[in-house]
N, C-alpha and C positions, 0 to 999 in steps of 0.2 A: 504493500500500500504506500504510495506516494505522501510522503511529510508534507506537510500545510507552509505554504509560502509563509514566513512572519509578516504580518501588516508593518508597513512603513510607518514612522510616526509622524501625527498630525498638525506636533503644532513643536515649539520649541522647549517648551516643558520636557515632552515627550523623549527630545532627541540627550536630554540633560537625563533621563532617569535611563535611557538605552546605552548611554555612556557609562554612568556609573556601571553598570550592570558587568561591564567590559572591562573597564578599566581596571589596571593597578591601584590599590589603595594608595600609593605614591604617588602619581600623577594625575590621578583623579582629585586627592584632596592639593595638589599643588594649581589645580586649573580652575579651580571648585573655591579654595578658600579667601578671607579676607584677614585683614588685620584685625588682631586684637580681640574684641566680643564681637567682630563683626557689625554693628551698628551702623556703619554707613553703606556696607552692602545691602543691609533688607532698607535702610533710608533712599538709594536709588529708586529699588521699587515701588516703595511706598508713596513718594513724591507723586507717579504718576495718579494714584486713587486720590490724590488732594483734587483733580482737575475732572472735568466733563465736556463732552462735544456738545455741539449745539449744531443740530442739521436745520439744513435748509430745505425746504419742500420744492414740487414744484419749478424747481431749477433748468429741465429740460437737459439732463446731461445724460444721454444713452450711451457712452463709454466714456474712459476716462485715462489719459497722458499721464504715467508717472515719472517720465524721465526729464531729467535737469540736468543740470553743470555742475561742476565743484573748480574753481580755478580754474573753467574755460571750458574743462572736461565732459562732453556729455556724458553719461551715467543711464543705464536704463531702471535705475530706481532710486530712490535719497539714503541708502542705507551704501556702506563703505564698511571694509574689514580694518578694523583696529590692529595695531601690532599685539601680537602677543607670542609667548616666547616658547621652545622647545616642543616642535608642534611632532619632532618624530619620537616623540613619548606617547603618542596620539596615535597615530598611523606610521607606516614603515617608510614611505614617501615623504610624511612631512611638511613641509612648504612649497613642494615640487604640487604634490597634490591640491592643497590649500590656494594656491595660483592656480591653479587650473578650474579651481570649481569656482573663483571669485571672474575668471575672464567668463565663460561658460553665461555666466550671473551676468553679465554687462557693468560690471563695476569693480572697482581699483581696492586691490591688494594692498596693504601696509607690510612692509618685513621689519620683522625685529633685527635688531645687531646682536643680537645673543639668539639668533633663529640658527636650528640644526641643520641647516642649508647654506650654502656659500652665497653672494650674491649674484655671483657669477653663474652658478646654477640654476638660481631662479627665473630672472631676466628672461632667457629663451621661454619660459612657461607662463610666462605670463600677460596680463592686457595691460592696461595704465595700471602704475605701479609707484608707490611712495615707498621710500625707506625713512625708517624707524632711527633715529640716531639718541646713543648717549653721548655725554662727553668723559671723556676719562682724563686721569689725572697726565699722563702722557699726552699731549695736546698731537703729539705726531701720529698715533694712533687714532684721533677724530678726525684729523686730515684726511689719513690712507682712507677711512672707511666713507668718508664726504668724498672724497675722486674715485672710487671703483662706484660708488652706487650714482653717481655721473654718468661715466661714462659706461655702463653698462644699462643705462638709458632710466632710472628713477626721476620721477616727474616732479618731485616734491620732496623736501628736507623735513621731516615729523619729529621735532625734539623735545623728549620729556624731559623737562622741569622740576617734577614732581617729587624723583628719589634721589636725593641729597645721602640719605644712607635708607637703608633698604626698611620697610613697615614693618613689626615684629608678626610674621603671622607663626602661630603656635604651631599650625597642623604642620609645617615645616620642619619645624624643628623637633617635634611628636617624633616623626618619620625619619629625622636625618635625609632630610632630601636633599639627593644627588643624582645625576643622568644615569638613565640606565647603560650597562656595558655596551660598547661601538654607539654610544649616541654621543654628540661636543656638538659646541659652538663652534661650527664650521666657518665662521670668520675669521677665525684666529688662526696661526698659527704656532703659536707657544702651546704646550702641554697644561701649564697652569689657568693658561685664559680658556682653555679649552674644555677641561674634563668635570670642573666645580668639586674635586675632590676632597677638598677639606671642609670638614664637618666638624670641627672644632668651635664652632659659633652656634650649632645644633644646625641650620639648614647651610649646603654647601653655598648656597646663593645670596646668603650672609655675606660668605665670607670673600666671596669674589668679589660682592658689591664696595665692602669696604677697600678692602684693595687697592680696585681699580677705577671707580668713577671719581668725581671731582665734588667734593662736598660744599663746597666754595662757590658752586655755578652763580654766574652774579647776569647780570642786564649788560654789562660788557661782555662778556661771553654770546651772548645771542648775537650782540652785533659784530662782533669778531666771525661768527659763520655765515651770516649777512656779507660778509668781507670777502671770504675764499668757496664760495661759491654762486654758480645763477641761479640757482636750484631756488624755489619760494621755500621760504622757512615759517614751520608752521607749529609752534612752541602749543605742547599737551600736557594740560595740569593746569590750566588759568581755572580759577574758580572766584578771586576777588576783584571787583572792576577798577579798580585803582588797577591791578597787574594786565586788566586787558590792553586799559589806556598806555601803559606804559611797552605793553609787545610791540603794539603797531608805532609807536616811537623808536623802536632799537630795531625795525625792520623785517619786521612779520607781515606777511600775505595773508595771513588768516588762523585763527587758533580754535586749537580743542578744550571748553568746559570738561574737565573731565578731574575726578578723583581716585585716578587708577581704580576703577573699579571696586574701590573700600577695599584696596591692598597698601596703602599707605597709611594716612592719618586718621585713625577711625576717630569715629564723630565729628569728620570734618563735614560740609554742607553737603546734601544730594543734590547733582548734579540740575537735576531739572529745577530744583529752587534755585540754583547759582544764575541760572541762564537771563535770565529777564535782564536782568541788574546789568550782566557782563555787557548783554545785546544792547541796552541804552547803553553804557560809555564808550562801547566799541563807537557809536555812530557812525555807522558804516563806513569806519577804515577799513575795512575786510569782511571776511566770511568768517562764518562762526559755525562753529560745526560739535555737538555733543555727545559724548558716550556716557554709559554707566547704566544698568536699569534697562535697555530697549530687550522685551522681549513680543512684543505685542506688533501688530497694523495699528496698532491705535495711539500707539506709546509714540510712532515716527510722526504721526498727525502731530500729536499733544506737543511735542518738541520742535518740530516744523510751525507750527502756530504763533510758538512764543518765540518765536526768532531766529532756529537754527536753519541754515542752510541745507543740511544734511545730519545725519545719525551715524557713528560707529558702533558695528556691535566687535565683542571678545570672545570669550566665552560659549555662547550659540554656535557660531560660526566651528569649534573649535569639538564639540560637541558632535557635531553632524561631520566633523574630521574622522573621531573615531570610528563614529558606525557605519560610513562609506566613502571615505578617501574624499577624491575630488568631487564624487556624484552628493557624498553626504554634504559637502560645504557647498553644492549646487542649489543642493532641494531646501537647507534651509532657507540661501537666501530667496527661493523661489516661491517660500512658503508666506515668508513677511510680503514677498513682491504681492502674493495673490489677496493678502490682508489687505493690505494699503490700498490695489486698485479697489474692492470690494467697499472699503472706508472711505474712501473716498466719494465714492457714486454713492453710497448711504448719505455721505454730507453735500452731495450738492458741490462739490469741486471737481471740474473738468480737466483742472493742471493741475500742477503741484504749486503755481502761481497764485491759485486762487484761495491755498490755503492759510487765514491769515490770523491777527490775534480774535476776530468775531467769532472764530470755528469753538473757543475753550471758555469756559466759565470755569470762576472756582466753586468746590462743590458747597451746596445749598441752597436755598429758596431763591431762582430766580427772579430777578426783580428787572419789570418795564424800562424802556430807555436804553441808553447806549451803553456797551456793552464796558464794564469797567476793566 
């Protein structure tokens, strides 16, 4: 008797409990967990249940355009793959695969600088493409890795901000987490920048971070990258509007709201509360673009509403890596795609143009008049 096909999973939830299910308790809880009690993680999500749509009736839209631009780029949907790190802990492919199911998707890949994939290997696999940069305390080492992800054609410089020294997450350190055997940072070529084998700090990725990145990152530093490349540089971790005003000052095209995903400063603000604030002092010097929390069609509305140009997701994305390589980081993003067109012709928005701050109320008794 022929074994029953397993059903595909339906939504993103789904493809987050089919991972677990697969996964090593080590890199499951290392892609899974946040800093500290966690509290800015479930504040991501939570953020979006403060908010409501508001449909339009009547509108006349029998289909509906969900693709846009990000920095010129068209995009066949507002949703973009965040960097995220050690993805052949995931799948045996990696990032090779992770590019293939994000071009597939009609939308631009982020690589991490600590991704188990060279960049030079990716490039060929991939569509529009941004690399992920840190800066390290060897300033010659953020050079090399800003000229290869150049000229191996990356469209965008994505620089976090954010980890000065690394968030304390416990399950890390639980685990002694470290790569599993024949998996490295295949940017590197040192043995130490490579393997994260010391676990003397409880997670090896402590003990690299401390190391090797620069704790010091200062607003000279962004415009010193600003300097030695044409790449747009697009500084991830702004969450205070004083640090928005001040990106597009030192030479930012456009920055990420984001709070590493409640992996750094736990009880720092969620993301979708941050946005408003950042989006008035941005005044549109740039684009503005938010991760943390999007698991929904409705969550890319809610965030598109209040000002974002577009969404990164992490995690999801990374999720649907395990359970089917390139095809699984396909269908997720194919799943939000088919949320969003659906949400969208529910609200009465024909573009992504049309989605605007009228679409969201905060929740509670609507009240007559113009929309606060």
């Amino acid at each position: 008797m022929a074994e029953e096909a397993v059903p595909l999973p339906l939504n993103l939830a789904e493809y987050e409990a089919a991972a677990r299910a697969m996964l090593p308790r080590m890199a499951f809880d290392y892609i899974a967990s946040g800093a500290h009690d966690e509290v800015t993680v479930r504040a991501n999500r939570a953020a979006f249940a403060q908010w409501r749509l508001l449909p339009r009736m009547l509108a006349g839209v029998a289909a509906v355009d969900t693709t846009t631009t990000v920095l010129g780029q068209p995009v066949a949907l507002p949703v973009l793959l965040a960097p995220t790190a050690f993805h052949r802990q995931a799948h045996p492919e990696g990032e090779l695969a992770t590019a293939r199911g994000a071009k597939a998707a009609g939308t631009i890949f982020t690589l991490s600088t600590v991704a188990t994939s060279a960049i030079e290997e990716v490039a060929p696999q991939a569509g529009p493409w941004w690399f992920q940069l840190y800066v390290y305390q060897d300033r010659a080492i953020t050079r090399d890795l800003v000229q290869r992800a150049e000229a191996a054609g990356a469209a965008a410089l994505v620089v976090t901000v954010d980890v000065p020294k690394l968030g304390r997450r416990e399950a890390d350190e639980r685990n002694h987490f470290t790569l599993p055997p024949g998996v490295v940072a295949a940017n590197f070529a040192q043995a130490g920048q490579q393997t994260l084998s010391d676990t003397s700090a409880g997670s090896g990725l402590t003990a690299y971070i401390g190391a090797q990145f620069d704790p010091a990152l200062s607003w000279d530093d962004l415009a010193w990258l600003a300097g030695i490349t044409k790449l747009p540089i697009i500084p991830k971790g702004i969450l205070a509007p004083d640090d928005a005003r001040l990106a597009f000052q030192n030479g930012a095209r456009a920055i990420v709201v984001s709070n590493h995903g409640g992996r750094q400063l736990d009880s720092a603000v969620a993301t979708l509360d941050a946005l408003p604030a950042v989006v008035e002092a941005a005044q549109g010097q740039g684009e503005i673009y938010l991760d943390g929390g999007i698991r929904r069609g409705t969550d890319v509305l809610m965030a598109l509403a209040l000002g974002a140009r577009a969404v990164l997701i992490g995690r999801p994305y990374v999720w649907g890596l395990a359970v089917g390589g390139a095809a699984g980081v396909q269908r997720v993003l194919s799943l939000l795609h088919e949320e969003i067109a659906l949400d969208m012709l529910l609200c009465g928005c024909a573009n992504v143009g049309a989605i605007d701050r009228a679409l969201v109320v905060p929740v509670g008794p609507l009240r007559a008049g113009p929309t606060p």
